[in-house]
C-alpha atoms as a printed R data frame, in Angstrom:
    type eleno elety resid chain resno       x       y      z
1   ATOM     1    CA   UNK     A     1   0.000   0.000  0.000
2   ATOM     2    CA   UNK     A     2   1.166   3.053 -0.595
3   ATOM     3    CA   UNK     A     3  -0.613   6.913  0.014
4   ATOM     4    CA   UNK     A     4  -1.845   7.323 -3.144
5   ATOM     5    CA   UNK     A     5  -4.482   4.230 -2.598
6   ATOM     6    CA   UNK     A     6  -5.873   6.550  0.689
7   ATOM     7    CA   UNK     A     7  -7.541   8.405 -2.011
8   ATOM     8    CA   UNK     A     8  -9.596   5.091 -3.060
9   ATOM     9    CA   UNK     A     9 -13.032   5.041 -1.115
10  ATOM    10    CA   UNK     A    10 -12.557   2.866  1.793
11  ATOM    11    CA   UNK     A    11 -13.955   2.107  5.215
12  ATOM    12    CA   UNK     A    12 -11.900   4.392  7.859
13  ATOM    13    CA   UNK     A    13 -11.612   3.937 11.570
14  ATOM    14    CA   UNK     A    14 -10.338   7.295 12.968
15  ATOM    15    CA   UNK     A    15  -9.160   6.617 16.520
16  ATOM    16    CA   UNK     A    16  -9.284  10.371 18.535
17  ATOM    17    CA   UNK     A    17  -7.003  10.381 21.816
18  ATOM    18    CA   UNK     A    18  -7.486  12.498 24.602
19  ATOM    19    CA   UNK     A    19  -4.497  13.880 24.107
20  ATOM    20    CA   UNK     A    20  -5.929  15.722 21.131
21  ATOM    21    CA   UNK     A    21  -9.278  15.886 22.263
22  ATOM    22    CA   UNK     A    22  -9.331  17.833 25.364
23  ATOM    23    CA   UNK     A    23  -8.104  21.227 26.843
24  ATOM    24    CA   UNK     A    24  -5.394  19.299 28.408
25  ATOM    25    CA   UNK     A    25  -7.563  16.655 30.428
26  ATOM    26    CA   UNK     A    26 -10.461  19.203 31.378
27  ATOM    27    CA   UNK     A    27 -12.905  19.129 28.935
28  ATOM    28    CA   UNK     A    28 -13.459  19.114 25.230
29  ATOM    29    CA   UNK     A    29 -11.703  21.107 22.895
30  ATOM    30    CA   UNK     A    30 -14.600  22.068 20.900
31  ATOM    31    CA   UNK     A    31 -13.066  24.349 18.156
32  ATOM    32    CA   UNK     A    32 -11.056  21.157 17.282
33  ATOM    33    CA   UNK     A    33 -13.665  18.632 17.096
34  ATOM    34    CA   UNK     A    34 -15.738  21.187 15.042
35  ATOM    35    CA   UNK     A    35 -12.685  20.986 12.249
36  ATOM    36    CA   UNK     A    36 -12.206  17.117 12.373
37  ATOM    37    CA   UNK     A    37 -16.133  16.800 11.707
38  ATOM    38    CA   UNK     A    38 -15.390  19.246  8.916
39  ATOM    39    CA   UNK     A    39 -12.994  17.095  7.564
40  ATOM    40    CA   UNK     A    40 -14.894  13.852  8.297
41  ATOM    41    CA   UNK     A    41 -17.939  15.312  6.398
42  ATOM    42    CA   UNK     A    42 -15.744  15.861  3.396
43  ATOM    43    CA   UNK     A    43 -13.984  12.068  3.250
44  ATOM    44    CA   UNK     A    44 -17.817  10.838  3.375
45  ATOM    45    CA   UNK     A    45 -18.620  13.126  0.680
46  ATOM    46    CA   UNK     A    46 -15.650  11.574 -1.230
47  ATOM    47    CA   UNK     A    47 -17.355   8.159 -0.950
48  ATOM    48    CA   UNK     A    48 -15.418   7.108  2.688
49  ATOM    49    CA   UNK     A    49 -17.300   5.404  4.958
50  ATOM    50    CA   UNK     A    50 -16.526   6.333  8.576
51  ATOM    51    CA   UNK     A    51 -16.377   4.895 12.424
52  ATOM    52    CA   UNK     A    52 -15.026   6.679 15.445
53  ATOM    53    CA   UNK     A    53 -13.247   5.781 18.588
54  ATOM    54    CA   UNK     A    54 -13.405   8.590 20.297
55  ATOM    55    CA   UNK     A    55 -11.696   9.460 23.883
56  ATOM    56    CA   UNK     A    56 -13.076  12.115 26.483
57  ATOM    57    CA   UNK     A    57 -15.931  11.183 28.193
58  ATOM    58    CA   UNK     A    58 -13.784  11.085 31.661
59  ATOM    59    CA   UNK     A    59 -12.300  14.747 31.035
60  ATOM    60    CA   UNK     A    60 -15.413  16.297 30.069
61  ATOM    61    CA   UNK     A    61 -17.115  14.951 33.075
62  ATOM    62    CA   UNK     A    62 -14.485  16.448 35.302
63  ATOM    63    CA   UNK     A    63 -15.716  19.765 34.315
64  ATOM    64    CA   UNK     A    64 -19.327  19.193 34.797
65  ATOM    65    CA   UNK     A    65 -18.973  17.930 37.811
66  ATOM    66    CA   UNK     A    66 -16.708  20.906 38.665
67  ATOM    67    CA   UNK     A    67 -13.288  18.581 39.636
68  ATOM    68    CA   UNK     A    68 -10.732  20.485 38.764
69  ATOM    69    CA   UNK     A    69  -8.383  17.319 39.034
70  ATOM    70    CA   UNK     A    70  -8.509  13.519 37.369
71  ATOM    71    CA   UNK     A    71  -9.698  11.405 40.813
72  ATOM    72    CA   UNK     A    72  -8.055   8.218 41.727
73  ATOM    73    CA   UNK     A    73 -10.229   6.254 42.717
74  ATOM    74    CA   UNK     A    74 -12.114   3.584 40.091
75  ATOM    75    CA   UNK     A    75 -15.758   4.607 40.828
76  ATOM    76    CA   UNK     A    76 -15.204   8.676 41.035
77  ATOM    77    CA   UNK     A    77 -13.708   7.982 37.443
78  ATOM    78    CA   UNK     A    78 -16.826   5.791 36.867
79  ATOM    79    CA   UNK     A    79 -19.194   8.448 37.273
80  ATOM    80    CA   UNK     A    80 -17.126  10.951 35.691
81  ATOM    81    CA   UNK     A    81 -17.245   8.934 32.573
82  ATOM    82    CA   UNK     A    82 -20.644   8.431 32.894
83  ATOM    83    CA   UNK     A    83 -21.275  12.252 33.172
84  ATOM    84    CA   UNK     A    84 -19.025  13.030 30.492
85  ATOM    85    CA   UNK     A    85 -20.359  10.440 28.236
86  ATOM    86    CA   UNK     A    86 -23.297  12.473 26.950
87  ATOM    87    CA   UNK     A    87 -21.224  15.195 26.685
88  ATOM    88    CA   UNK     A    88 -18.425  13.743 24.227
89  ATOM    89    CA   UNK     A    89 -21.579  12.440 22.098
90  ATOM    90    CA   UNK     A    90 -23.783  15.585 21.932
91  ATOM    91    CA   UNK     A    91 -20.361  17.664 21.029
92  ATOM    92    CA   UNK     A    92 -20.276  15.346 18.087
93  ATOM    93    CA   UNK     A    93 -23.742  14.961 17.336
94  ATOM    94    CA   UNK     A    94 -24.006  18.640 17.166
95  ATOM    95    CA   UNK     A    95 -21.935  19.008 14.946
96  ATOM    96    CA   UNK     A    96 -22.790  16.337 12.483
97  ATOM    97    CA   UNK     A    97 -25.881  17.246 12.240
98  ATOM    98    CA   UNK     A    98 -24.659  20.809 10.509
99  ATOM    99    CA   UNK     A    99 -24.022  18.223  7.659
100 ATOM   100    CA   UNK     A   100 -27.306  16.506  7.727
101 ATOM   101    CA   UNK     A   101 -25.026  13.062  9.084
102 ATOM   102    CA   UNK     A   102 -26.673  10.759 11.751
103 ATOM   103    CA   UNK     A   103 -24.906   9.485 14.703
104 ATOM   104    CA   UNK     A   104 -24.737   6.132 17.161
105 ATOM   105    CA   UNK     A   105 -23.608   6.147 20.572
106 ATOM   106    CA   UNK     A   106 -21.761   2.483 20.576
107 ATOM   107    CA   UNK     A   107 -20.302   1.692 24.343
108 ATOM   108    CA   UNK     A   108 -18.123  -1.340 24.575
109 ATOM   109    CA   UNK     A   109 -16.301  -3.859 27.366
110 ATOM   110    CA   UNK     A   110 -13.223  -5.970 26.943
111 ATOM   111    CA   UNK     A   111 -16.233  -8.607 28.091
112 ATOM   112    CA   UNK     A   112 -18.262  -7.517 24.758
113 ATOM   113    CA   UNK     A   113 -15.305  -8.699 22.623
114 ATOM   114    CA   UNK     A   114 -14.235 -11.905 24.490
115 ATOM   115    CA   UNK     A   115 -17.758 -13.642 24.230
116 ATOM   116    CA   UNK     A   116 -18.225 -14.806 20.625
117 ATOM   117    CA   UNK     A   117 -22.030 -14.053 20.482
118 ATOM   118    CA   UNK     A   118 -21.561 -10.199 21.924
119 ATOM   119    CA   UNK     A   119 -18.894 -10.100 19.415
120 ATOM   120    CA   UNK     A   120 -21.099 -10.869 16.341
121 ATOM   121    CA   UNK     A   121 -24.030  -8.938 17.872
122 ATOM   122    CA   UNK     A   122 -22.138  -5.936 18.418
123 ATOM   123    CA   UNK     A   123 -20.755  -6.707 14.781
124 ATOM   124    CA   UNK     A   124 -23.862  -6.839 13.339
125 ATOM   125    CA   UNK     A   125 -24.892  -3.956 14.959
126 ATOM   126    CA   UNK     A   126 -22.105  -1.834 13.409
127 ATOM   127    CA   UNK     A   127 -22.628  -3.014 10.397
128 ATOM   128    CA   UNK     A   128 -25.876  -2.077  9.948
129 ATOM   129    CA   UNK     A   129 -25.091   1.170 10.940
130 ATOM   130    CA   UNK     A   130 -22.403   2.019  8.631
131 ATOM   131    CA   UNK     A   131 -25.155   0.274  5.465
132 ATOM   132    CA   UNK     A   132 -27.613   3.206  7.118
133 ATOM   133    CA   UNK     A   133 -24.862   5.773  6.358
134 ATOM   134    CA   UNK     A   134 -24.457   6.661 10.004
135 ATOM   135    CA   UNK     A   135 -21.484   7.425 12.218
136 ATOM   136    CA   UNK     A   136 -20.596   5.203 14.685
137 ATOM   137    CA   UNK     A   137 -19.185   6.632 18.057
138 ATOM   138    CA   UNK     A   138 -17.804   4.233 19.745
139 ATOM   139    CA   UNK     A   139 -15.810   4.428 23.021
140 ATOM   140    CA   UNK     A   140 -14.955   2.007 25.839
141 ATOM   141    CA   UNK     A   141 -17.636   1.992 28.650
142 ATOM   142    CA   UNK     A   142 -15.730   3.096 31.458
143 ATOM   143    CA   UNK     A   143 -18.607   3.490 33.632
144 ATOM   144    CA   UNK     A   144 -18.781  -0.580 34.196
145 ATOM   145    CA   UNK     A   145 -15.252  -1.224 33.582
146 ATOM   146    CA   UNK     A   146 -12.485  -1.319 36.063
147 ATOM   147    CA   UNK     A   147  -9.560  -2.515 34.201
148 ATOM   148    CA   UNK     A   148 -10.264  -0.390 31.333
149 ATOM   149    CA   UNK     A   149 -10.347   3.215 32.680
150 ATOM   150    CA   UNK     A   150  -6.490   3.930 32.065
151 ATOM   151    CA   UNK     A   151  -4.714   6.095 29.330
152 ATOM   152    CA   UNK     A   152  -4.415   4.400 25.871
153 ATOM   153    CA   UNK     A   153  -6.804   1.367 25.950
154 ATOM   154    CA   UNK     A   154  -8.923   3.133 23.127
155 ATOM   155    CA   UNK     A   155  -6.116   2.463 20.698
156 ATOM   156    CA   UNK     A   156  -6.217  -1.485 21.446
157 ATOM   157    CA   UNK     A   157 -10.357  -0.944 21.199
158 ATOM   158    CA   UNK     A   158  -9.430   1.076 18.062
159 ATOM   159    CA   UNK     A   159  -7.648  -1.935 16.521
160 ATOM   160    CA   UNK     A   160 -10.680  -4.658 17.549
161 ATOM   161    CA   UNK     A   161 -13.118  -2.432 16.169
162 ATOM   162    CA   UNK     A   162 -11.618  -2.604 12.170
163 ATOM   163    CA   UNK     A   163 -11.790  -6.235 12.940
164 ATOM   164    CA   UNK     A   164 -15.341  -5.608 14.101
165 ATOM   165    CA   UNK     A   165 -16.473  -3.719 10.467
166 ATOM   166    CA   UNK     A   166 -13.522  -5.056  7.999
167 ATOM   167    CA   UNK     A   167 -11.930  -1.237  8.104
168 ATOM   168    CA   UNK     A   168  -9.437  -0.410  5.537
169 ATOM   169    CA   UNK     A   169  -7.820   1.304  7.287
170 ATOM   170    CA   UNK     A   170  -6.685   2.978 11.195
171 ATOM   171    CA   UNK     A   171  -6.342   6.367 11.349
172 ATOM   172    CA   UNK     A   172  -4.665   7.175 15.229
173 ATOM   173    CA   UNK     A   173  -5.067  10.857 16.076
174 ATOM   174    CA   UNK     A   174  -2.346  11.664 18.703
175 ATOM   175    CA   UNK     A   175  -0.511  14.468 20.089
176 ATOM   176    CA   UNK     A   176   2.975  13.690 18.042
177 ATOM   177    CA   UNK     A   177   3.359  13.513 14.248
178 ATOM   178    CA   UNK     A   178   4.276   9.767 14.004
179 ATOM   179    CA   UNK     A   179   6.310   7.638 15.328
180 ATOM   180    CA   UNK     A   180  10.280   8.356 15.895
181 ATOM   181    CA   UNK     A   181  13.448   6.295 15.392
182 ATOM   182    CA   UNK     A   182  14.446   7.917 18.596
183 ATOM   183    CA   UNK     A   183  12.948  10.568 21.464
184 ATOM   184    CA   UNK     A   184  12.563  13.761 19.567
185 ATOM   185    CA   UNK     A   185  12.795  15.754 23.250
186 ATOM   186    CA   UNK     A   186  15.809  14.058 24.159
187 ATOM   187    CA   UNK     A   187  17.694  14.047 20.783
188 ATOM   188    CA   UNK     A   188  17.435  16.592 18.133
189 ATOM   189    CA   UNK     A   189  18.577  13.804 15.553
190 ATOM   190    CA   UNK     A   190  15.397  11.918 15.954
191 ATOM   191    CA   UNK     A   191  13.943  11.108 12.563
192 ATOM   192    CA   UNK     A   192  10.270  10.583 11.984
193 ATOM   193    CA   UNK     A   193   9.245   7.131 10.518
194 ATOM   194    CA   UNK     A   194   7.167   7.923  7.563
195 ATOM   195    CA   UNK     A   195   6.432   4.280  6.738
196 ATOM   196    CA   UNK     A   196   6.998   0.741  7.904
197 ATOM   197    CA   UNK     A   197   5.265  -2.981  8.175
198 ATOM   198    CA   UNK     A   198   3.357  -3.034 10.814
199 ATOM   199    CA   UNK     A   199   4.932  -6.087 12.364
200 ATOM   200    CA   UNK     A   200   9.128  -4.656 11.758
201 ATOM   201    CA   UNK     A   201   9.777  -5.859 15.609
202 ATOM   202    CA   UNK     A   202  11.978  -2.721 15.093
203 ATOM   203    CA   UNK     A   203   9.561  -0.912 15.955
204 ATOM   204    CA   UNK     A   204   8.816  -1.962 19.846
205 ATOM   205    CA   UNK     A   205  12.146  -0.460 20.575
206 ATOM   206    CA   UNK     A   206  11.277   2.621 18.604
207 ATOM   207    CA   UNK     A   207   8.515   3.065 20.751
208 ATOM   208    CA   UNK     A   208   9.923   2.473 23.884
209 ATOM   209    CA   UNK     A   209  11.918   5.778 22.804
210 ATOM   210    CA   UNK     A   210   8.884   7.749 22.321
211 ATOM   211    CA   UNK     A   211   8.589   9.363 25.473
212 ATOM   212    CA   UNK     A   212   6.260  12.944 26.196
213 ATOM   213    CA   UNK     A   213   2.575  13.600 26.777
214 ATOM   214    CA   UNK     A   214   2.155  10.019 25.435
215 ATOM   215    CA   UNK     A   215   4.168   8.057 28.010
216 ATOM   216    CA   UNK     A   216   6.217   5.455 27.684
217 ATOM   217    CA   UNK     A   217   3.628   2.827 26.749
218 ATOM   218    CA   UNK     A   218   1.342   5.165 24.445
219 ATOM   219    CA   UNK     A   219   3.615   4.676 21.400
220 ATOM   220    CA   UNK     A   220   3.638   0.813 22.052
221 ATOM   221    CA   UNK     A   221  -0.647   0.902 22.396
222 ATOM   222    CA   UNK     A   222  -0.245   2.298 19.198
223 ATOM   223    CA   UNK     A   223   1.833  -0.356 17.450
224 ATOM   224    CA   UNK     A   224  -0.351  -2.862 19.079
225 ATOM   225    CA   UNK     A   225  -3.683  -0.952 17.837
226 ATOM   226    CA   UNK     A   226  -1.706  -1.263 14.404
227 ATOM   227    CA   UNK     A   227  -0.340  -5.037 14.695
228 ATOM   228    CA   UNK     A   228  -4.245  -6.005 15.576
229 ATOM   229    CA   UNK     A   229  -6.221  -3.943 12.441
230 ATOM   230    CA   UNK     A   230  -3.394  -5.807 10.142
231 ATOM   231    CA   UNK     A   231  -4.974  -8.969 10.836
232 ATOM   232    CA   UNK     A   232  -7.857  -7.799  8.962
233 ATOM   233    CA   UNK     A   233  -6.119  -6.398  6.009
234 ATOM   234    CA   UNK     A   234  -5.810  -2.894  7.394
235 ATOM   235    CA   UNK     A   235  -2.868  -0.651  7.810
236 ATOM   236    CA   UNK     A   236  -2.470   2.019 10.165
237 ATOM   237    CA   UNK     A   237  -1.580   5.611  9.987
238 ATOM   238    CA   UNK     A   238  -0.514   7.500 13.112
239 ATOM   239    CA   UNK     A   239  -0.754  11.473 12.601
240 ATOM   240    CA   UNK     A   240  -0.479  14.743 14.625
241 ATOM   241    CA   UNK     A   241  -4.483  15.295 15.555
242 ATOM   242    CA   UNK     A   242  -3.608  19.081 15.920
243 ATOM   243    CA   UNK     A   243  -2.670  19.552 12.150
244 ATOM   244    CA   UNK     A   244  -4.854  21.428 10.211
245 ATOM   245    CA   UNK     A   245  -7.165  19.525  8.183
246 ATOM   246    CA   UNK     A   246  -5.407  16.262  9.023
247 ATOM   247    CA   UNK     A   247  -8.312  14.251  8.053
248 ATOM   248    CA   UNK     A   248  -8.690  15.372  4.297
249 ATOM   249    CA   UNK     A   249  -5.315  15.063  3.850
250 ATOM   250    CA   UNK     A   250  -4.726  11.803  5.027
251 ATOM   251    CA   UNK     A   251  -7.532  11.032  2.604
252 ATOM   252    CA   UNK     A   252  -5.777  13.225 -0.271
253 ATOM   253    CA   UNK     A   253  -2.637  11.334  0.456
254 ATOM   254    CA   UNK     A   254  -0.423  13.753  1.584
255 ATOM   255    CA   UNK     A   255   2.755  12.565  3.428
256 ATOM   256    CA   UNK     A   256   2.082  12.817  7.276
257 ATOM   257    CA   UNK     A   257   2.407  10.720  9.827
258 ATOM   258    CA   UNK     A   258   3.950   7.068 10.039
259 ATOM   259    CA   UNK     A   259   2.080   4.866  7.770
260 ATOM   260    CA   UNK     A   260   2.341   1.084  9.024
261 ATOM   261    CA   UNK     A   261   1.678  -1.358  6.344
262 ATOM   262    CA   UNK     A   262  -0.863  -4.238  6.868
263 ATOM   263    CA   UNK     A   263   1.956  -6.708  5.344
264 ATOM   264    CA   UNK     A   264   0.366 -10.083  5.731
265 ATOM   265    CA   UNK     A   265  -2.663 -11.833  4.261
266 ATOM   266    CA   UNK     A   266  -5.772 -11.174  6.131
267 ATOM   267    CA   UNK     A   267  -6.636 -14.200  8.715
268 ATOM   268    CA   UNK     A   268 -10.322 -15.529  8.778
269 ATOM   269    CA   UNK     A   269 -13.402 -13.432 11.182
270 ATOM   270    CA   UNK     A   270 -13.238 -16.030 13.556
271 ATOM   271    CA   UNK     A   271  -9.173 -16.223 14.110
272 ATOM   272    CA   UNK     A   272  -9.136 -12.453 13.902
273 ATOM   273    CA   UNK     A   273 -11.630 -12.462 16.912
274 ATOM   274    CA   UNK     A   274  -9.468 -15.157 18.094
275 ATOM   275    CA   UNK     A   275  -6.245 -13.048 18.231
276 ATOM   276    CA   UNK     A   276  -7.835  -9.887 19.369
277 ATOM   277    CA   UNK     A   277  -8.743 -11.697 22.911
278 ATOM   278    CA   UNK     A   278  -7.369 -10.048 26.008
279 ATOM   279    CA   UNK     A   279  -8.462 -12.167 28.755
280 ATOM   280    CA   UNK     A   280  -5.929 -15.437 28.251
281 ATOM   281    CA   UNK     A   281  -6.837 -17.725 30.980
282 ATOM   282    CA   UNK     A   282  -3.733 -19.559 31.056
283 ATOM   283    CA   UNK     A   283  -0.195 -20.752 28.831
284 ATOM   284    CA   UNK     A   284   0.822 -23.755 27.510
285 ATOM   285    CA   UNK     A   285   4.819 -23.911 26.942
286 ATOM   286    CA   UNK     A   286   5.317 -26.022 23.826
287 ATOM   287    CA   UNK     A   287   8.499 -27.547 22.979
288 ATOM   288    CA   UNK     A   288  11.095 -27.511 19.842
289 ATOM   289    CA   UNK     A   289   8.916 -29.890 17.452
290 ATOM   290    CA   UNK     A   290   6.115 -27.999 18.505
291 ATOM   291    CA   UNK     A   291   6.736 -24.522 17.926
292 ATOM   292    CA   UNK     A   292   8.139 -25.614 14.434
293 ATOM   293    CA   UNK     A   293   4.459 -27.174 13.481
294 ATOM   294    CA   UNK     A   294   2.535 -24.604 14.469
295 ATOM   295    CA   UNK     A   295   4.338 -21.687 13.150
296 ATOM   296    CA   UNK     A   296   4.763 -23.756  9.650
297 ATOM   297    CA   UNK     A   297   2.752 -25.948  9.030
298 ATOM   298    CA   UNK     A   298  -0.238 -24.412 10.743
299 ATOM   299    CA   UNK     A   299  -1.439 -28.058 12.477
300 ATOM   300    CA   UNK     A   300  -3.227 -28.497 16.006
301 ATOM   301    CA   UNK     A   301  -1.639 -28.580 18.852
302 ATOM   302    CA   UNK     A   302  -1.059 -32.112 20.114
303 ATOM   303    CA   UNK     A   303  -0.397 -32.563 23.926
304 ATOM   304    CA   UNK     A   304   2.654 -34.533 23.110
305 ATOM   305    CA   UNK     A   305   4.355 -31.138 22.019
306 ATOM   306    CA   UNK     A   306   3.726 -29.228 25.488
307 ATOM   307    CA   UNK     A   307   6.333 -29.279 28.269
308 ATOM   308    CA   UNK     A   308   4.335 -27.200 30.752
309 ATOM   309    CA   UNK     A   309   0.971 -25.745 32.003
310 ATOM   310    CA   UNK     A   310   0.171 -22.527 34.377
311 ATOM   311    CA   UNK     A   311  -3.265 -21.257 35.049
312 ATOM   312    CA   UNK     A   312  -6.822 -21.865 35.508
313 ATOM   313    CA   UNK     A   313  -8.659 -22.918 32.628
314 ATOM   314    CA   UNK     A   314 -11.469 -25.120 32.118
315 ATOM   315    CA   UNK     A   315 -12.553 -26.735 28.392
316 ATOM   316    CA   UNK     A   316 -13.427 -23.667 25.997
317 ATOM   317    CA   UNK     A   317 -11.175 -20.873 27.392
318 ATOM   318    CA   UNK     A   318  -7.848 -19.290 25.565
319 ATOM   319    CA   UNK     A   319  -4.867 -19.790 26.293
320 ATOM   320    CA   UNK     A   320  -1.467 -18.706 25.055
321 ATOM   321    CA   UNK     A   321   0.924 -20.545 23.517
322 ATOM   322    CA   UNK     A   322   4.593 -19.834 24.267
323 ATOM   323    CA   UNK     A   323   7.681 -20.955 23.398
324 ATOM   324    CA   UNK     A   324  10.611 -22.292 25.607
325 ATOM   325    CA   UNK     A   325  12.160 -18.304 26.007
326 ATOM   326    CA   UNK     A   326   8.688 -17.256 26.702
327 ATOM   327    CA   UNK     A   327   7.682 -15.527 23.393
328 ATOM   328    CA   UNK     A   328   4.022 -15.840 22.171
329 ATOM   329    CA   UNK     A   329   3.959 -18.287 19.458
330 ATOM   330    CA   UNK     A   330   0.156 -18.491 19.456
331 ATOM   331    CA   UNK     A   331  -3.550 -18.455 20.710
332 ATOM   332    CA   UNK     A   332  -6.508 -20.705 21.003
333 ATOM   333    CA   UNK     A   333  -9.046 -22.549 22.725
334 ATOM   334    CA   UNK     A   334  -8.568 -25.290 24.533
335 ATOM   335    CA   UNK     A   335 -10.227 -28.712 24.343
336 ATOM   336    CA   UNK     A   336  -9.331 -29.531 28.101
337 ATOM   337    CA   UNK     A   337  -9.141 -28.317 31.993
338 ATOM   338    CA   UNK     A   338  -6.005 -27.161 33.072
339 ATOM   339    CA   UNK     A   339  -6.000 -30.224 35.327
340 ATOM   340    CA   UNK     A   340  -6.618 -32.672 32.875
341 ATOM   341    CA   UNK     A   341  -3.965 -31.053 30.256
342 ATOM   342    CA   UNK     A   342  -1.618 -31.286 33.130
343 ATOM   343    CA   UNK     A   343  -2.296 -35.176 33.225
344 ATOM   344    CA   UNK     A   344  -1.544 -35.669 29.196
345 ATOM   345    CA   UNK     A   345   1.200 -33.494 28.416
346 ATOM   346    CA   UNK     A   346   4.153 -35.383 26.579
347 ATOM   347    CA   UNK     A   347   1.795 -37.583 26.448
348 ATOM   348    CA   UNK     A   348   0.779 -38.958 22.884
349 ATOM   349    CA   UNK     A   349  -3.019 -38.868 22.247
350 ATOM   350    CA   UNK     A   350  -3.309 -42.009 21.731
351 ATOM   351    CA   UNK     A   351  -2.806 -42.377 25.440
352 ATOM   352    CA   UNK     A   352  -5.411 -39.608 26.245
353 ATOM   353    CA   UNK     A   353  -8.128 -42.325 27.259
354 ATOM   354    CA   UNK     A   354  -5.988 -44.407 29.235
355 ATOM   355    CA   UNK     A   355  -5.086 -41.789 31.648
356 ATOM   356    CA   UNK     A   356  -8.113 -39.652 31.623
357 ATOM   357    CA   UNK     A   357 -10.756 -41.960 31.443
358 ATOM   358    CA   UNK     A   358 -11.784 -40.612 28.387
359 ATOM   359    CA   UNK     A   359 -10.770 -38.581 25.313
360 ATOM   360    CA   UNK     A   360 -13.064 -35.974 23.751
361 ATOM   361    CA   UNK     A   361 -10.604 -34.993 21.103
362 ATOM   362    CA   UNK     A   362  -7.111 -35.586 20.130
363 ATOM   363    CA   UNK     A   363  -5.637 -32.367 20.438
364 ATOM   364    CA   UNK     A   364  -5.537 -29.547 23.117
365 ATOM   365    CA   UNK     A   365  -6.430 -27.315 20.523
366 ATOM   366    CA   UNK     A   366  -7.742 -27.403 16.837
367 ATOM   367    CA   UNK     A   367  -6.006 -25.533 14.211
368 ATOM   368    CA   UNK     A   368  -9.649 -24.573 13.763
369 ATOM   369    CA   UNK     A   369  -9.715 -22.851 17.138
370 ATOM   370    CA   UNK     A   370  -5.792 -21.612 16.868
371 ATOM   371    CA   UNK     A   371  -3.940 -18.437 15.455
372 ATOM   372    CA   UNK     A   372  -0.304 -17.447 15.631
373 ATOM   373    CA   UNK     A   373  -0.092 -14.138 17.311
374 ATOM   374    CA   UNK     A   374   3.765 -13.596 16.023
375 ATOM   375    CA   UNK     A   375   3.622 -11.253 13.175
């Protein structure tokens, strides 16, 4: 791909940090979400279709609840979200509407995601949506969650999501132009990345260099975001949300940002769901022979090929997959308990019944139910 093809109509997943968003963490920057929609209006015009992830809710409900400080504790920043929630979506509905364009409030959970039938539902729902020529808002609903309310997690929900409606492409709106070979604060030498594949492992380290408003770990939610949409066949651009017009000329092509490169062939809706999981219940360390069949030859995971089991997992749940130095080889679910997978590892299946009692399947997991996570 290269930034000429941005001009082709596409589906678009604009991502919207709060790092751009806000006044800096007290409410929304209004002025700038009145020029994005500008933009937006124009790339539908063009024949885009569009979905946001939008950040926010949690600063905007600071300042109608008159805080003048983020709280601490998990339920003050519940109901700050929830405060701020209607906030963030009449701000955008508002100005939409100046374009005669409908909106959808769309709250999601880690939760949603990991069960399969949410997951379709909240697919389907999308979907439809998009076919109705509406704008999808969606944003993670920090009012339930606990885990969830902490800087960056939009970017991972960012990446799910062009899973969720087959995006073209990510679009991350951030406070820094791209990503850096180096921290531009710290040396004046540092050189913006203006493309890349999405899975270069050059890039973690690249990341962990990116230091500023972002953090340490905001480049790397980013790459992660990026690594996720390329299972689905889209690449990711990350731009400076504060540029003017940034939106139409993304879509014009123009030459901002770091453009990451969706590299490999799109995996299947399930295994894309599959490798977008975030609750793993559990790893299995496979040996030698094992890592070498899954990672080539793509096969199920026999028990004979795993050295080791941690966790608490019963039949049904993920796993990971690791190898001996404790890199991720690969994800799936599992046909047995962690007690019983315990019992038959080394073992080959043919033995299953004998020690068990019983053997439901051959395999711990089925290639079916498997995807390699290394990119």
């Amino acid at each position: 791909m290269d930034r000429s093809q941005l001009k082709t109509p596409g589906r678009w997943v604009i991502k919207i940090g709060s790092a751009v968003l806000t006044n800096d963490g007290l409410g929304l920057d209004l002025a700038r979400i009145r020029d994005w929609v500008v933009d937006i209006a124009a790339l539908r015009e063009a024949g885009h279709q569009v979905v946001l992830v939008s950040s926010g809710a949690v600063a905007e409900g600071l300042v109608r609840l008159g805080w003048t400080s983020r709280p601490q504790t998990v339920h003050e920043l519940q109901a700050a979200a929830a405060v701020g929630q209607t906030g963030l979506v009449q701000a955008y509905e508002t100005e939409f509407a100046k374009y005669q364009v409908r909106t959808a409030q769309i709250l999601l959970t880690a939760d949603d995601l990991s069960d399969r039938q949410r997951y379709l539902n909240a697919r389907s729902a999308i979907q439809e949506l998009i076919k109705l020529g509406v704008v999808p808002i969606i944003n993670e609903n920090d009012t339930v969650g606990t885990e969830e309310i902490r800087f960056g997690d939009n970017d991972t929900l960012a990446g799910l999501v062009c899973n969720l409606v087959e995006a073209d492409r990510l679009v991350i709106l951030t406070d820094r132009d791209g990503l850096y070979n180096a921290d531009p604060d710290a040396d004046k030498n540092a050189e913006l990345v203006s493309v890349a594949n999405s899975g270069d492992k050059r890039l973690e380290k690249m990341a962990g260099a990116s230091i500023g408003a972002l953090g340490r770990g905001g480049m790397a939610t980013k790459l992660k975001a990026a690594a996720l949409a390329a299972r689905s066949g889209a690449s990711c651009i990350i731009a400076n949300g504060r540029e003017n017009q940034i939106v139409s000329r993304l879509g014009a092509g123009e030459n901002l940002g770091t453009l990451l490169i969706a590299g490999n062939t799109p995996v299947g809706a399930r295994k894309q769901w599959l490798a977008g999981q975030l609750q793993v219940k559990g790893k299995l360390t496979l040996d030698d022979g094992a890592v070498k069949v899954l990672s080539e030859s793509g096969r199920s995971l026999l028990p004979v090929g795993i050295t080791s089991v941690s966790g608490n997992f019963v039949r049904g749940e993920l796993v990971s997959c690791i190898a001996e130095d404790g890199s991720e080889l690969a994800r799936g679910l599992v046909n047995y308990s962690a007690e019983d997978a315990m019992k038959i590892i080394g073992k080959p299946s043919a033995q299953i019944s004998s020690i068990l009692g019983y053997c439901d399947d051959e395999e711990i997991i089925h290639r079916d139910n498997l995807v390699l996570t290394t990119v």
